[in-house]
N, C-alpha and C positions, 0 to 999 in steps of 0.2 A: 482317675483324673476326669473332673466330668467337660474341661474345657481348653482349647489350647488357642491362644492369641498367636494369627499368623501373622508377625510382624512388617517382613518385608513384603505378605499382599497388602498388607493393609497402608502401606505406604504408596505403590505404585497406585491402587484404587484414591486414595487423598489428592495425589497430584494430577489423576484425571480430572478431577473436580477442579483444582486447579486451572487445568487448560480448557475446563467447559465455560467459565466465569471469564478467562481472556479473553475467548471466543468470541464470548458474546456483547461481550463489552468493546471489541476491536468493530465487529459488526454493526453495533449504535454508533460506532464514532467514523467507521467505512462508509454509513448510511448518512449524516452528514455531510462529508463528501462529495454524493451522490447533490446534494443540494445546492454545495457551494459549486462543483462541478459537471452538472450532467452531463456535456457531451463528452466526458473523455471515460474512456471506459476503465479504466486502473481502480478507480473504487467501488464500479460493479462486480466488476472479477475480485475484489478485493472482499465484499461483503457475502457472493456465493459460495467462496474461500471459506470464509469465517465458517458462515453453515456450517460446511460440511465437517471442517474438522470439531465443531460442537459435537455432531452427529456421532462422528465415527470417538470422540474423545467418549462421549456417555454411554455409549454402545461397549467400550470397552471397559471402562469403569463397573456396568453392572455384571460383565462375563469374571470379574476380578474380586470375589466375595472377601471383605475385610479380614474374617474372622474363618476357622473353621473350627466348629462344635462338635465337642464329642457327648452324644445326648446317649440314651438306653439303648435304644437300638438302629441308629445311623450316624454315620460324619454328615454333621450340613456344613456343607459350600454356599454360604450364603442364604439363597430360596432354595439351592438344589440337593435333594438329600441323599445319600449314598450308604445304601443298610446296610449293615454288617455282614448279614448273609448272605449277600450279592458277592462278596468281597471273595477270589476263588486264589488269589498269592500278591506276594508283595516283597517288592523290591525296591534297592537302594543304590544309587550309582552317581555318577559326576559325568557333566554335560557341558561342551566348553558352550563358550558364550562369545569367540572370536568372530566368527560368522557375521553375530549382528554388528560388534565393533569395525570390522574394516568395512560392512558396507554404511555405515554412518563415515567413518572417517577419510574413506578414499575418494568421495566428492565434497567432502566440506576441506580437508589439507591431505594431500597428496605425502607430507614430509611424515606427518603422525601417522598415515595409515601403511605406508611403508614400513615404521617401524612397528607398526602392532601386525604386518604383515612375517616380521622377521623374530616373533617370539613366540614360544611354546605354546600348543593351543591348551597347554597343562595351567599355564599360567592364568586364563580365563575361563576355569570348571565353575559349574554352579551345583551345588547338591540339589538331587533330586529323589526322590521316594513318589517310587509308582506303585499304584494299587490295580493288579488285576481283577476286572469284575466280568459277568456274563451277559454284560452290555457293551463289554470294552473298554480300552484301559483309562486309567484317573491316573494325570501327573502333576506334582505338585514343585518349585522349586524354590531354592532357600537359598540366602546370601552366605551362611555359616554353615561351622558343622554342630556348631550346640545347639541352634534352632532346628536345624534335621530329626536331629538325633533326638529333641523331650517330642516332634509332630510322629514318630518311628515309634518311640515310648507311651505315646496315649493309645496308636494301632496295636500294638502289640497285649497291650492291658486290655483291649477290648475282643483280642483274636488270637489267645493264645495259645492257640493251635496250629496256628498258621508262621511256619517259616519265613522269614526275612530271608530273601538272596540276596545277589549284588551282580551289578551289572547293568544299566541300563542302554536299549538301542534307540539315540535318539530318531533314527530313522521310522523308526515304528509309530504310529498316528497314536496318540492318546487325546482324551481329553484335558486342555490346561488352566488350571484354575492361579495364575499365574503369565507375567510375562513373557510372550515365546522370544529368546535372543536369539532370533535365526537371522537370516540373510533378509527375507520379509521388514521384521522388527526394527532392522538397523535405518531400512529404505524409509520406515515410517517415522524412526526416528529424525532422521535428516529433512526432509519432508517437513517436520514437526517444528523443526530449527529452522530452517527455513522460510517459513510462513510467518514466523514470528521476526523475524529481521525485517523482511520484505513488508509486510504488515504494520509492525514500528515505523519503517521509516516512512511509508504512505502516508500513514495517519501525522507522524511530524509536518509533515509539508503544510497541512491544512491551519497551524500555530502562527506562518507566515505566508499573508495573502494583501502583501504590499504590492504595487506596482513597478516594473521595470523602471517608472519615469513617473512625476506627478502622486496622486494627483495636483492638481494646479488650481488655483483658487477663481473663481469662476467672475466674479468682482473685478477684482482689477483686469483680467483680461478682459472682457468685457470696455471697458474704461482704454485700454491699451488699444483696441481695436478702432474706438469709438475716434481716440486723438491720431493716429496714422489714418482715416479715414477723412480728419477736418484737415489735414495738411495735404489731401490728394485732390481738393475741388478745383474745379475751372478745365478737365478735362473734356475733350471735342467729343461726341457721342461715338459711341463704338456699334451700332446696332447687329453686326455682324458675331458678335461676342456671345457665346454660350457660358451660363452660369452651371455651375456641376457640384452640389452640394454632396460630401461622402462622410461618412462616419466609419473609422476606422476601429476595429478594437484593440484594444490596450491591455500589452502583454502584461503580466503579473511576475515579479520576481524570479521563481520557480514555473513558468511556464509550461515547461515541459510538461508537469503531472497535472496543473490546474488549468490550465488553458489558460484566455485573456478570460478579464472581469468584465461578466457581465450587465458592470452598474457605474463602467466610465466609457468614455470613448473621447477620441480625436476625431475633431471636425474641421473636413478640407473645405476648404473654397476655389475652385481651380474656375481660371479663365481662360478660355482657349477659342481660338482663331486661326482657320487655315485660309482666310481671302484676304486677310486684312493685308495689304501690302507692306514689306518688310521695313518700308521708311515711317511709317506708319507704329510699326510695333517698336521699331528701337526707340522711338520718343517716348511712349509708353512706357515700355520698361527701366529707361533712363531716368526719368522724372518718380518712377517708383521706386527705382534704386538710391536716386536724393533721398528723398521722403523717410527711408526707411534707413538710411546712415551704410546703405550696403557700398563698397566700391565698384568702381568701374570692372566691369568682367567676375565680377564675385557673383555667386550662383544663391548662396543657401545665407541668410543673415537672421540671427535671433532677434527678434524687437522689444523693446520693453524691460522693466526690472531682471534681475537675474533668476528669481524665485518663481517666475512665469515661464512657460511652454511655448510662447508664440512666435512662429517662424513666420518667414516671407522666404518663395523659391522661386527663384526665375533662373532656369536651366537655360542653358546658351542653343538654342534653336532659331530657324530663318522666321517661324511663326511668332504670333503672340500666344505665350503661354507664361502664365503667373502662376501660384499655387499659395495659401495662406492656413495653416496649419495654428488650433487651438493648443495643441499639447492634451494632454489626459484632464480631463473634466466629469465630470459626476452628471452623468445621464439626463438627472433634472435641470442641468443649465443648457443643454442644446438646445431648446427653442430660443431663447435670448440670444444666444451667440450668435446660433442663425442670423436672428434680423440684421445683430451688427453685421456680421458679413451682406448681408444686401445691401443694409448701409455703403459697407465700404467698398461695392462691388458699382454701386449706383454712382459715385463719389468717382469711379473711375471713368463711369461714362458707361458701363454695360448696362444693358436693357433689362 
């Protein structure tokens, strides 16, 4: 037999490749992120993430040789070769593989890993066939016992001198050309699962980068601001009045993971007065609560079309204080709007 297809490594080594292409592909689209979001750190940690499990997915992939070859005078593993003559006994035994499943399942459901806590650890053997050599042992394992048994049948064609026993201690350190299902393997699988949920649904958020509110069309408020500004003239000079222009940011749908966008904002107008005397401000406020359709004692009133953002707040205080709110607008309309609010700030009488 000059060759034996190791099946089931060569599937664990496929699906690494597998997880190195997600990896990497989670990391280009994590790094994205990093652009729609820079201050929030979920897609930094999300794309040093990626790395590593690239890293450690390819690292294990290459320790995982597809194939092993029975050539004239050595098994290759891969690039790694294992001469015949090195070869000093060999053995054949079964090694549960419960270890890695409960600690995979006991932090991902508590109900499944109870119950793979409550069966045979007979029920989860993997055949193995170890090769003693005088560098230390070679362990190889198998999901069957027919693929054992032709990998046992090329050894034995090539070292037919050498006795097969049976028994294996998996406590005993071999080298594993093959997945270890231990307690390690289970934590990396969960891990593995893990990152990939976590990772999916990061990268979903970025599909939806709508606004909590708006945005709001920059035109007609503009125009809304401009006609509640021609209905507020003939007011007495305020010169006591401080103008306080603020740009607020503007949450995003999902806020949480993307923070506010930073390519709208809400723009305040506030007017405030602590000398003005209080007979003084309720005319004010009164004559801007006509103007703006608010009632008498009503605090917060939307202005204009329904499809518009633009409030008017005049919170019930002994001072004068107004507040005029764009709603969410696109970054490039805040100088316009601005003026309109000076417009309609000068319209009141402030300076």
């Amino acid at each position: 037999m000059s060759e034996i297809r190791a099946l089931p490594l060569s599937r664990a080594r496929r699906w690494t490749w597998v997880v190195v292409a997600v990896a990497l592909a989670f990391a280009v689209w994590h790094g994205y992120g990093i652009t729609v979001a820079p201050e929030r750190p979920f897609f930094w940690i999300g794309v040093a993430s990626d790395v590593l499990v690239a890293v450690i997915a390819w690292r294990l992939g290459r320790s995982w040789p597809a194939e092993a070859r029975f050539g004239p005078d050595a098994i290759a593993f891969g690039r790694a070769g294992l001469p015949y003559a090195s070869i000093t006994d060999v053995r054949r035994g079964a090694v549960s593989a419960k270890p890695f499943w409960l600690a995979f399942w006991l932090p991902t459901s508590l109900v499944i890993g109870l119950i793979v806590a409550l069966r045979p650890s007979g029920d989860f053997d993997r055949e193995v066939v170890e090769l003693g050599t005088r560098g230390g042992r070679v362990r190889t394992r198998w999901r069957d016992h027919r693929a054992a048994e032709a990998f046992l049948a090329a050894v034995r064609e090539k070292l037919p001198d050498v006795e097969a026993g049976y028994g294996v201690d998996p406590a005993t350190y071999a080298k594993d050309y093959s997945p270890r299902l231990g307690v390690g393997g289970g934590f990396l699988a969960f891990g593995l699962g893990l990152w990939l949920i976590l990772g999916g649904w990061f990268g979903l958020q970025l599909t939806d980068r709508s606004l909590d509110r708006g945005p709001f069309p920059a035109a007609p408020t503009s125009a809304t601001i401009r006609e509640l500004a021609a209905g507020l003239s003939g007011f007495a000079p305020l010169p006591d009045v401080a103008r306080d222009f603020t740009e607020w940011p503007c949450d995003r749908t999902n806020d949480l993971i993307l923070g506010p966008d930073p390519h709208a904002a809400d723009l305040h107008l506030k007017l405030e007065s602590r000398t003005l005397p209080e007979s003084q401000a309720d005319v004010v406020e009164a004559r801007l609560r006509q103007a703006s359709g608010m009632d008498p004692g009503q605090y917060l009133q939307h202005y204009g079309p329904d499809d518009l953002g633009f409030e008017v707040d005049i919170p019930e205080d002994g001072d004068l204080y107004v507040e005029f709110s764009t709603g969410c607008v696109g970054d490039d309309a805040l100088p316009g709007l601005r003026d309109d609010f000076a417009q309609l700030a000068s319209a009141m009488g402030a300076p």
